[in-house]
C-alpha positions in Angstrom: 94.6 95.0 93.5 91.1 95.5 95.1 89.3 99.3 95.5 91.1 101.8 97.8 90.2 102.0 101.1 92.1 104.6 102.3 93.4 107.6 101.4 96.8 109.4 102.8 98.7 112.3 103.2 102.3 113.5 103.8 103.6 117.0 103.7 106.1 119.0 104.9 105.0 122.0 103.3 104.4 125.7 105.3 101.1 125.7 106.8 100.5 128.9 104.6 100.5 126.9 101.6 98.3 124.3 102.6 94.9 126.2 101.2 91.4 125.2 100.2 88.8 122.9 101.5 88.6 119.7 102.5 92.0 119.7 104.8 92.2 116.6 106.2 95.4 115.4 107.8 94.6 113.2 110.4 95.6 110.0 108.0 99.3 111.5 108.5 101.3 109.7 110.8 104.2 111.7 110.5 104.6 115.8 109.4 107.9 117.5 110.0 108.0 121.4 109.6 111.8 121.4 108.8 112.6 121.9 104.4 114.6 120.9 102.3 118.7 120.8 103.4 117.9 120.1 106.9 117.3 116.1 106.4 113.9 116.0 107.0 111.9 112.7 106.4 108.6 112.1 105.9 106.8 108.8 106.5 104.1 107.6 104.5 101.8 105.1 106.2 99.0 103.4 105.3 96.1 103.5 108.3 95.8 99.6 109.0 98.5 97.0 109.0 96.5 94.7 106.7 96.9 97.5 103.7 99.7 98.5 101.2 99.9 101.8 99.5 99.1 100.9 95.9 98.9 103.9 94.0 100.6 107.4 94.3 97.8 110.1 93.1 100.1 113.2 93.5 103.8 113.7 94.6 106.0 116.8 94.4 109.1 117.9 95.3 109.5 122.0 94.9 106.3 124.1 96.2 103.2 122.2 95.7 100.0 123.8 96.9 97.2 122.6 98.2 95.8 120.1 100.9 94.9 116.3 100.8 92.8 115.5 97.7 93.5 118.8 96.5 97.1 119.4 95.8 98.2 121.3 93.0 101.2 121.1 91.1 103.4 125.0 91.7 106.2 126.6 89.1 108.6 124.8 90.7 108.6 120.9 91.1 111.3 118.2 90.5 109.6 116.5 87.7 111.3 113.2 88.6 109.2 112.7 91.9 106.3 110.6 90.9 108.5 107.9 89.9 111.1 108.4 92.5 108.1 108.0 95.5 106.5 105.1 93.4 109.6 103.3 93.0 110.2 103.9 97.4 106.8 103.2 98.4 104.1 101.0 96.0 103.4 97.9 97.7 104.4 98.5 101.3 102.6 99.2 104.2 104.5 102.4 104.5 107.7 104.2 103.5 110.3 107.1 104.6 110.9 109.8 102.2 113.8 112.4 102.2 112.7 115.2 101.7 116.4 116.4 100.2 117.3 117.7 96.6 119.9 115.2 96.5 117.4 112.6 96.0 114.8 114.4 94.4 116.6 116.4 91.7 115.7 120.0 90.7 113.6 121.5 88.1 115.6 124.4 86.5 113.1 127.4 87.3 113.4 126.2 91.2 117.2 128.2 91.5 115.2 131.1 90.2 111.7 131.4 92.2 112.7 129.1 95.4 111.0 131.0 98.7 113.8 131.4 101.5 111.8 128.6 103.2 112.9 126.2 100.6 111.6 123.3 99.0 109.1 120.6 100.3 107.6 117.6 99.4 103.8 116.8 99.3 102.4 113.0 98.4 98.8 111.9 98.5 99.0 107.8 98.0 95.8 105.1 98.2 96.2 101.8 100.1 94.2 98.5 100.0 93.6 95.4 101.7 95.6 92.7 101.2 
């Protein structure tokens, strides 16, 4: 596959959480504010109809931090969701995710130090031409 050419973003995480600089959603087609155990989706889109998303740079089910390009990996996260988003999205042009711990899993610690809010997921994903 040839160089990315764009870069996107899906999260359904609190606004409170989504810190630091360089916060740029407006690649995101799609941002629900509802958690985890309300059947919230997420769609991941890349920006032209010509592309397909070809690599997954960060994915996380549990309470990532962060913002586009900078998300950060929290105590709790479903080590499973890499592969699980990879295995949904690589190669299309775009993708729903459920944002649900029935497809994601759990990590252990997440029963223990999960905010009343819930869990979310974040993705950050490249797409290129083909």
């Amino acid at each position: 596959m040839g160089k990315p050419l764009a870069v996107v973003c899906v999260s359904n995480a609190p606004s409170a959480v989504r810190v630091g600089a360089g916060a740029d959603f407006r690649s995101v087609p799609l941002m629900t504010s509802h958690r985890s155990g309300t059947d919230a989706v997420l769609q991941l889109e890349c920006p032209q109809a010509n592309m397909s998303i070809s690599a997954i740079d960060f994915a996380s089910y549990g309470t990532p931090t962060g913002v586009c390009g900078l998300f950060n990996y929290h105590r709790c996260h479903a080590p499973n969701t890499r592969a699980i988003v990879e295995r949904t999205c690589l190669g299309y042009s775009s993708c729903t995710l459920s944002v649900s711990a029935s497809v994601f899993g759990s990590d252990p610690v997440c029963g223990l130090i999960v905010p009343a809010g819930g869990m979310w997921l974040s993705v950050q994903a490249q797409c290129v031409a083909f």
